[in-house]
N, C-alpha and C positions, 0 to 999 in steps of 0.2 A: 149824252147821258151814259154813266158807267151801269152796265145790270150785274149786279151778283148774285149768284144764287145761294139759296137757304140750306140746298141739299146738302150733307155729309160729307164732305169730300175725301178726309183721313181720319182712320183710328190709331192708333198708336201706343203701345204701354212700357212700362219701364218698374221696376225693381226699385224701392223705394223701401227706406226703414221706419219700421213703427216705434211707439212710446218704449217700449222693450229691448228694442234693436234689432230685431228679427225683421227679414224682408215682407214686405208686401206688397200689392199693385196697387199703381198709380197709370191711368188712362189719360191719354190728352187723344180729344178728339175737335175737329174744327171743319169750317167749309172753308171757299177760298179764301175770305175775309178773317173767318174771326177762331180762334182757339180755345178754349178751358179746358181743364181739366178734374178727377176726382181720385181719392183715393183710399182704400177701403181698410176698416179695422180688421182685429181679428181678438176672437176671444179665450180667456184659459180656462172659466169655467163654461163649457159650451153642454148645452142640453141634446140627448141624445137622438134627437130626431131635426136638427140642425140640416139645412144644405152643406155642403160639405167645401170646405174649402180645398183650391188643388195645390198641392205641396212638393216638389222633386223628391223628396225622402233617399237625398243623397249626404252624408253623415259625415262627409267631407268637406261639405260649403252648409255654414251655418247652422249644425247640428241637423240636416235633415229638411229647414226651415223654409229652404230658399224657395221660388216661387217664378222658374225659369218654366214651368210645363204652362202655368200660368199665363204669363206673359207669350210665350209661344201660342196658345188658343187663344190669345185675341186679336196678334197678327195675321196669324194663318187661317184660322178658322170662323172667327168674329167678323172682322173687318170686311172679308170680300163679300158676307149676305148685310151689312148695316149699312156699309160705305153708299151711297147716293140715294138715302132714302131722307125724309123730310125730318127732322129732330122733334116737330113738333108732334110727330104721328108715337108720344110713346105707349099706348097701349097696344099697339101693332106692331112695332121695333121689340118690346119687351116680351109681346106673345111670340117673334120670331126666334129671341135669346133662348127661349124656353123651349122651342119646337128641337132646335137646331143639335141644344144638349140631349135630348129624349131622353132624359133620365127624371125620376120622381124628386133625388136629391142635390140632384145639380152636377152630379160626382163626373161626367164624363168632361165640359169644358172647365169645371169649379166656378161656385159662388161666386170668389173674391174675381173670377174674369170677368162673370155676367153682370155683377151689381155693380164694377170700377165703369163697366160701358153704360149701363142701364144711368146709373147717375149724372154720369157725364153727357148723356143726350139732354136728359131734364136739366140742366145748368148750361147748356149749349143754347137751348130754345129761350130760356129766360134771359140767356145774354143776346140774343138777336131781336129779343121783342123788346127789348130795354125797360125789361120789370126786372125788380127785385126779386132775387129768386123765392122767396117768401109770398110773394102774390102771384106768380108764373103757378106755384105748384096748388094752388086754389084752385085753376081755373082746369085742374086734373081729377079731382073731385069733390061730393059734397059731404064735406063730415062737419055729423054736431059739434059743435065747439063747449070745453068744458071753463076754461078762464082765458079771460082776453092775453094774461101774461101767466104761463105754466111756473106752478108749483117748482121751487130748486130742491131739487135732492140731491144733497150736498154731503157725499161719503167721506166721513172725517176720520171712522176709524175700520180698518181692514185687517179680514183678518179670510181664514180658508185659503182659495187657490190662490188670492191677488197678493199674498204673503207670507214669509215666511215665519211662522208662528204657529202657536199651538191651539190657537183660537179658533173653533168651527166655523162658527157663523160667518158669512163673509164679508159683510157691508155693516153697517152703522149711518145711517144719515141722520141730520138735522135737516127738516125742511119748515122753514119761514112761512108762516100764515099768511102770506098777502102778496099783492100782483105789482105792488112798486119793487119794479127790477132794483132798483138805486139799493130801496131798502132791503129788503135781499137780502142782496150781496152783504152789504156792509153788518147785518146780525152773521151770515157764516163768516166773515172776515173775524170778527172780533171772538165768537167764539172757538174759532179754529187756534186763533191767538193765544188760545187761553189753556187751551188743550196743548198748545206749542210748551207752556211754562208746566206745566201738571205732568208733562209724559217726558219729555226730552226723546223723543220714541224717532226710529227711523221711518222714512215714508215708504208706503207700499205702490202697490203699479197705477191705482187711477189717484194718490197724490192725500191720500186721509194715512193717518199715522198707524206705524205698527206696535203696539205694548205686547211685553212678553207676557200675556195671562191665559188664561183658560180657563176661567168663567164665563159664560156666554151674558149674564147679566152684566159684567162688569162694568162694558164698556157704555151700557145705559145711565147707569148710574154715573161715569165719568161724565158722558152729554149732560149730564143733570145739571151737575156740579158747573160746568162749564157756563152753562145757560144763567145758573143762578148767579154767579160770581159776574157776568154782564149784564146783570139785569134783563134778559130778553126770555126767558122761559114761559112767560105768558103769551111769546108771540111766535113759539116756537111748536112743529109735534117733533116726532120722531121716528123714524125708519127703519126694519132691518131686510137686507138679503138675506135669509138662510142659508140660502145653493144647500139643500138639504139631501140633494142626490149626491154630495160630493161627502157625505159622511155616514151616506146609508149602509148596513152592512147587509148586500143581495145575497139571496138564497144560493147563487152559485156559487157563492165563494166556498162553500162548504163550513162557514162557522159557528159555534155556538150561538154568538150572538147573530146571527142570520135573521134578517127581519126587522133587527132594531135597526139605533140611529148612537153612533159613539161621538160623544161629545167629547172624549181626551179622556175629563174628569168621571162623567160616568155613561151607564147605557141606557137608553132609554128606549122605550116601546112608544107606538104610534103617539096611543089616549095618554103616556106619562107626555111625550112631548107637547103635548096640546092641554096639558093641564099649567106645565111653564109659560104656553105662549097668555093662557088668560091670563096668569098670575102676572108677566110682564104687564101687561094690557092694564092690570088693577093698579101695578105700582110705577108705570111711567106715561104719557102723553104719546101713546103710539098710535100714529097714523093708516102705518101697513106694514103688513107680512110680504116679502116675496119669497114664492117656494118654500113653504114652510114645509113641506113635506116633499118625499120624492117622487122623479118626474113622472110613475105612472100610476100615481095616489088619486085620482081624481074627488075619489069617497070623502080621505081625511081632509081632503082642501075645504069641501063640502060642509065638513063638518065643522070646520072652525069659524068659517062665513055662517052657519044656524048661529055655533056659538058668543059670538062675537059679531053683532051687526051693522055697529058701527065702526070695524075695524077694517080697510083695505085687506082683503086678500087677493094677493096678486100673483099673478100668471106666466113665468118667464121658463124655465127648462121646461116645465106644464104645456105648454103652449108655441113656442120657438116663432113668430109672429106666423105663424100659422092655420089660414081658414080653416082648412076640415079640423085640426086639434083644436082650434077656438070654439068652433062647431059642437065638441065633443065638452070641454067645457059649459059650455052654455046650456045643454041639455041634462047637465049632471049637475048644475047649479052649483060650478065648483068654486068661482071667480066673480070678484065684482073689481076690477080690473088689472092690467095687461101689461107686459113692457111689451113695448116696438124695436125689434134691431132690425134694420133693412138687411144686413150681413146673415140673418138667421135663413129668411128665404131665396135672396138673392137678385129681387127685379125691386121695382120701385112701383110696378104697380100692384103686385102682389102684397105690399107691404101698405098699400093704401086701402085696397081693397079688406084688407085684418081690421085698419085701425076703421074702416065704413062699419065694417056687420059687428065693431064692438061697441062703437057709440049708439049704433040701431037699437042695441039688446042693453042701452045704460050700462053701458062696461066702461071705465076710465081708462085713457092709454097715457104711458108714461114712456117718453119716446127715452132712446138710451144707446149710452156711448158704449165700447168694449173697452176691455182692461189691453188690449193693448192697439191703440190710439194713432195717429196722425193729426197733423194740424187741420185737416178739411175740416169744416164747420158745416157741412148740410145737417145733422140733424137739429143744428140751431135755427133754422131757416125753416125743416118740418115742423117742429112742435110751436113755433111758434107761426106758420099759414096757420093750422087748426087750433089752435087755441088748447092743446093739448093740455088734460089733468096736470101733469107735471113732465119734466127732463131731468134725468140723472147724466153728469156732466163732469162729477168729481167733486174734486176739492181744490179749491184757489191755491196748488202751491205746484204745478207742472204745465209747464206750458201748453199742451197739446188739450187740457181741459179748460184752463182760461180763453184759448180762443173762441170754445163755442160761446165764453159766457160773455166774452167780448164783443160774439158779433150778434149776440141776443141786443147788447146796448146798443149798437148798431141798429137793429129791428126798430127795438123801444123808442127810440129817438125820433126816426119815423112813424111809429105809430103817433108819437106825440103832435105832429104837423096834421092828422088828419083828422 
């Protein structure tokens, strides 16, 4: 009889380019037998209380981008406290990642080192126990499930930092009323298609179309149209990102308009912005808000959840998948649910333990890709163990976001056998 052991035997990382082109890490970690690997987004609209990702900020390889200090903290610094410890121990691997950095925001080994290993231990143990990693990361914790198959929020039209346009708002989704993946897909399919013949528009970073406009209603009213010329409007709501911190005008900047919010066309103040988002609310099939306001509004978020109570308002620079800021949320009754980026805090239990105390507290999680992307598919794999509210994933026309939606089908197909 051959014995092999289970424990950790190499970590290993490598320099690896995302959806954008810009470097990022990629971990391959394995015992004697077996190997996988993971590797981590990175985002452009990033909320200010964010772990921090580590970066060379050398302005001669890749604009500053590269991710060599990175990679060096998970050979040199990583590897020799994880190497021979059990893959399946990771809430003890994860709480070591986090000792080892001593930092609040990740900043001395970076995020994108701790979360490429912290992931890659969770997909290590699921490949030695020969589960799907979809039922490995269940048996990591117990979260309420919101739909057996998550909600697609399906960003068709882009506009803020994931593009280049004059358009604030950032996101645009179409998301599909119903848990048949098949069906789904095929309502974003057709009306992405349709929006393909309406716009002739270039694509932006997560794969939804860029139009040169600057009305922030515009592009609902395009969803509309889209919807109704497919006939699926009835089976259809609608989504937006704000990223409302990416158009606030802060009190330090020294400006007149200090305190508003510049939309291009014009300025607005808190209560005027939240007078548009009801009037959206009246004139289209809107689901949710995320970050309708900026990241340290708690009040106005608040206020829009009194106002609007069967509207999603949700929780993403606000929050950054973050306990104590979920924490602070929940006590200021600012959110009735959350996106999840594991890249925001940086461990995979931290990021489990967000999405526990938010279904505790009836908060929806809406698990979520970054805008600049890789082909790993785990967040496909997370929202769909917990039955998560919903997954934003993109839009069907880049590859690095069809994969997740591919290995969702992959999931589904499986679920369907049990």
């Amino acid at each position: 009889m051959i014995f092999r052991s289970n424990k950790i035997k190499s970590i290993g990382a490598r320099e690896i380019l995302d959806s954008r082109g810009n470097p990022t890490v990629e971990v391959v970690i394995g015992t004697a037998s077996q190997y996988v690997s993971a590797a981590v987004p990175s985002g452009a609209s990033t909320g200010k209380y964010e772990a921090i990702e580590l970066r060379d900020n050398d302005l001669n390889r890749f604009g500053g981008k590269g991710v060599k200090k990175a990679i060096e903290a998970i050979n040199n610094a990583i590897a020799p406290a994880i190497v021979g410890k059990e893959p399946f121990d990771q809430k003890n691997i994860d709480e070591a990642l986090i000792k080892l950095d001593g930092t609040t925001d990740k900043s001395n080994l970076g995020a994108n080192a701790i979360l490429g290993v912290s992931l890659a231990v969770a997909r290590l143990a699921a490949t030695i126990s020969k589960k799907p990693l979809f039922e490995y990361l269940r048996s990591l914790a117990l979260i309420k499930s919101s739909h057996k198959i998550p909600y697609l929020y399906a960003n068709l039209i882009n506009g803020g930092k994931h593009a280049v346009t004059p358009l604030a708002f950032q996101e645009y989704h179409v998301v599909p009323q119903t848990e048949n993946l098949e069906e789904a897909l095929n309502i974003i399919h057709a009306i992405q298609n349709s929006l393909k013949k309406t716009l002739q528009a270039n694509i932006g970073d997560e794969g939804g179309f860029v139009p040169n406009i600057t009305d922030v209603e515009e592009p609902l009213r395009l969803l509309k149209e889209a919807a109704e010329k497919t006939d699926t409007l009835s089976k259809v709501r609608f989504a937006m990102d704000v990223a409302a911190s990416s158009f606030y005008e802060n009190s330090s900047a020294g400006l007149t308009t200090s305190g508003k919010y510049n939309l291009g066309d014009k300025i607005l103040t808190a209560d005027e912005l939240l007078e548009l988002y009801k009037k959206m609310a009246t004139d289209y099939p809107l689901l949710s808000i995320e970050d309708p306001f900026h990241e340290e509004d708690f009040e106005n978020f608040a206020k829009l959840k009194a106002a609007l109570p069967k509207l999603y308002v949700m929780g993403d620079d606000l929050t950054v998948t973050n306990k104590e800021r979920l924490k602070q949320a929940i006590a200021k009754n600012s959110i009735n649910s959350i996106i999840i980026k594991p890249n925001q805090i940086g461990t995979l239990t931290e990021t489990l333990e967000t999405m526990k105390l938010a279904r505790d507290n009836n908060i929806e999680c809406i698990v979520s890709h970054r805008s600049g992307e890789t082909n790993d598919d785990f967040i496909a794999d997370l929202a769909m163990a917990f039955g998560t509210f919903g997954i934003k994933a993109g839009a069907l026309q880049r590859g690095e976001r069809v994969a997740k939606y591919n290995r969702m089908l992959q999931i589904y197909e499986i679920f369907k056998t049990l």
